[in-house]
N, C-alpha and C positions, 0 to 999 in steps of 0.2 A: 504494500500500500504506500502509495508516493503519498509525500509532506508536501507537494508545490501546490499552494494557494490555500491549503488549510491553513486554520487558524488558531494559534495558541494562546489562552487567556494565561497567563500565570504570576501567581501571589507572589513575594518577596522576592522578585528576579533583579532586586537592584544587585544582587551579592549574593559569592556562595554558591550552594547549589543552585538555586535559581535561574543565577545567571548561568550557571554551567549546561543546564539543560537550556535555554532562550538559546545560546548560541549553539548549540547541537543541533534542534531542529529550525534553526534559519541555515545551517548550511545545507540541510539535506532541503530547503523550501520555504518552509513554512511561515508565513506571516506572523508574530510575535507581540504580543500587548504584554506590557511590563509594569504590574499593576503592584505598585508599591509606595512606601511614605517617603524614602527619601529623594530630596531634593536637592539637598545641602549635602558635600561628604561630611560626615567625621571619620574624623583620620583612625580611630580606633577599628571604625569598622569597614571603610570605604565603599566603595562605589555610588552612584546614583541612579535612578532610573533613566538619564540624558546619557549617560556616562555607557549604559549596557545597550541603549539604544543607537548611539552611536555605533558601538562594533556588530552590533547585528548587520545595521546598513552598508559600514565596513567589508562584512562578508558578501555582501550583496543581497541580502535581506530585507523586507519590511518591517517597519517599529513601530509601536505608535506606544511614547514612554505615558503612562494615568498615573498621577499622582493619588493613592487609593488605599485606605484606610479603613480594612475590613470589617472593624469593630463595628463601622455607620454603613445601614443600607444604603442611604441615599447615595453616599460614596462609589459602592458595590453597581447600585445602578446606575449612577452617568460613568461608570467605565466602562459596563456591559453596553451600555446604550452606543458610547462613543465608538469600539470595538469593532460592535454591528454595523455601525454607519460607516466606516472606515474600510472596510473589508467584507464587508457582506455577511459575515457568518462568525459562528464558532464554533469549532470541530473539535478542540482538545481544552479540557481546562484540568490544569497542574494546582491544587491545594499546597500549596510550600511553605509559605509563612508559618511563622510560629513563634513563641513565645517559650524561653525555659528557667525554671530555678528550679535548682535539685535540692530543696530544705525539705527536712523533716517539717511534720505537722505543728507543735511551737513555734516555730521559726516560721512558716509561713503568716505574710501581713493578709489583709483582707486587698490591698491596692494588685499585691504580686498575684492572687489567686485569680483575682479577675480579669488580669493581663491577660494569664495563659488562657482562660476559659472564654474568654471574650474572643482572642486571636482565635485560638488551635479549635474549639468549639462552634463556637456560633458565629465565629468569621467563616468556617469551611462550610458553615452547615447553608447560611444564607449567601453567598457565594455561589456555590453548588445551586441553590434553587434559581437563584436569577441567572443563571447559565442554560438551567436543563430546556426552557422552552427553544432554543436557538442550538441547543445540541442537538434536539431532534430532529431538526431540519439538517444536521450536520453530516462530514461525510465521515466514515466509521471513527462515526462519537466516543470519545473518551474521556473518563474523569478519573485522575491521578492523586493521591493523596501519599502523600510523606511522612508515612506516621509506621508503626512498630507492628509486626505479628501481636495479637491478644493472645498473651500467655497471664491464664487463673493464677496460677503458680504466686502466694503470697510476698516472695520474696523483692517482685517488682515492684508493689506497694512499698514496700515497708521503708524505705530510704530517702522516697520524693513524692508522696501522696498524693499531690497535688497535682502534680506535673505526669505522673502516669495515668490520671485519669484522662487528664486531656487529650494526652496524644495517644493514648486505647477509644477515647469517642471519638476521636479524627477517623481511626478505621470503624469502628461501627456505625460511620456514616455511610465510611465506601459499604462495607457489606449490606448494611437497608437498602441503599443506593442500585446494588445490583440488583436484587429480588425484586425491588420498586420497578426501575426499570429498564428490566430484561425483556419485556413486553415493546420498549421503543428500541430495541439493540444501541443502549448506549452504555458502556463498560462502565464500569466503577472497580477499582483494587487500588490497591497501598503498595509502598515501595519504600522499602527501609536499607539501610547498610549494614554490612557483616562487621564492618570493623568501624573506628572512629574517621570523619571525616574532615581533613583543614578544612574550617574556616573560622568565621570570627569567632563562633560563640565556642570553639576549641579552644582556641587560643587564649579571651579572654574571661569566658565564666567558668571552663572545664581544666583543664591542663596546661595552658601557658606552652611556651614552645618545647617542652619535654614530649607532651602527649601531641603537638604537631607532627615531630618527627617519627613519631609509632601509625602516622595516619595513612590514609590513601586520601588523593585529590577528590576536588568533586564530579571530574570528569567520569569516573567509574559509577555514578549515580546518574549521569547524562547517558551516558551511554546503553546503561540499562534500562531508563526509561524509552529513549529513541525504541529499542526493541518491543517494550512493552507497547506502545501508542503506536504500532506500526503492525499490531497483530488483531485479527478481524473482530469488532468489538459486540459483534452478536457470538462469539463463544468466547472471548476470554477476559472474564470477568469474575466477582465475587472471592478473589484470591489475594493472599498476603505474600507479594514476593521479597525475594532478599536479593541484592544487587547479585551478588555471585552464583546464585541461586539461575539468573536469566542469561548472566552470562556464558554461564556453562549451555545450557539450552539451548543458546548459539555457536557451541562449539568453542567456544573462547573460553581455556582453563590458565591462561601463561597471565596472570594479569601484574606480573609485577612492575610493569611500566606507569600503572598506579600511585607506587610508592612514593610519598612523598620522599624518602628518605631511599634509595634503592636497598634492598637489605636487607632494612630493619625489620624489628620486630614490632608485627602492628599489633595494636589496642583494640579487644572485641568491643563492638558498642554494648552501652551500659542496658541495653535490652534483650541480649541475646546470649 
């Protein structure tokens, strides 16, 4: 299934994975909406949504960078809206954004709680809804969320409460999402990493550049989505993959060109 002239809606593409996937599927085609907050860099975290639109078009690309703050519908819809008007359609929409702190239960405030559950929750959820009419018209529709296999297993509780429920309802959105609707063949599945992945929130909320150099880039999260939204979205759907996981499924098992570090010894992610 070719990318040229589909259209990819995607959350926090100023940076990061985001961005890793926007410019994966603008080379193989695909038109790009880079629906994100920043406008301004900080230097902690870098990029901007001008900044990824820029290299999209660089590739030879269509961009169109929305200033879009998932928390507010209104927001959600003049980006969908603008999107639509721009390019006619939306065939893929990427869930990316997100929100993390890994505190135990005291230690979470009521401000941080509602961050993540506002972003990873009820940003994907309404997101998702004002996408689906326009996916349905789409060509094999897909809806991507960046969030972790649901493992019961108490153990993923127990360390970050807060933050594991959000990002386990990011996937039981995609999974409702599929059974919902399976009936309009528009996918829904999740896509998580095996290992830790650079970038900011590596660097500066998780491990600092010790657990950088235990990482894989974000390109091995690009790439495995490329595969995933390129496979027919009336059967493959309702599924929790793992980057290496689709990898291998494409035959690609050598991935240590990944590495941030050649080498090294990489860091499982903190969900797997």
């Amino acid at each position: 299934m070719s990318f040229k002239n589909r259209t990819a809606f995607i959350t926090g593409a100023s940076r990061g994975i985001g961005r890793a996937i926007a410019l994966k599927l603008a080379k193989e085609g695909a038109n790009i909406v880079i629906a994100a907050k920043s406008v301004e860099e900080n230097p902690k975290l870098g990029g901007t949504i001008f900044s990824v639109a820029a290299e999209v078009e660089a590739l030879g690309g269509k961009a169109l960078a929305m200033q879009c703050d998932i928390r507010f519908e209104d927001q959600i819809q003049a980006a969908v809206d603008k999107a639509v008007a721009t390019f006619g359609s939306i065939d893929i929409l990427v869930n990316n954004a997100s929100a993390i702190s890994l505190t135990a239960t005291e230690q979470t405030d009521p401000k941080r709680y509602d961050l993540m559950h506002d972003i990873n929750v009820r940003g994907t959820f309404f997101t998702s809804r004002t996408c689906i009419p326009h996916l349905r018209k789409g060509t094999n529709p897909h809806i991507l969320n960046l969030s972790p296999p649901v493992n019961m297993d108490p153990k993923w509780f127990g360390g970050h409460l807060a933050y594991t429920m959000s990002k386990y309802d990011m996937s039981m959105i995609a999974l409702g999402l599929s059974e919902e609707l399976k009936k309009d063949r528009i996918a829904a599945n999740t896509l998580w990493p095996r290992t830790t992945i650079a970038t900011a929130a590596v660097q500066n909320l998780l491990g600092g550049e010790i657990l950088m150099k235990m990482s894989r880039t974000p390109e091995i999260i690009a790439d495995a989505a490329f595969f995933i939204l390129k496979r027919p979205s009336g059967s493959c759907t309702g599924n929790f993959f793992l980057d290496e996981q689709v990898l291998a499924e494409e035959g690609i098992t050598d991935l240590s060109g990944y590495s941030v570090v050649p080498g090294a010894q990489l860091y499982t992610d903190l969900f797997l």
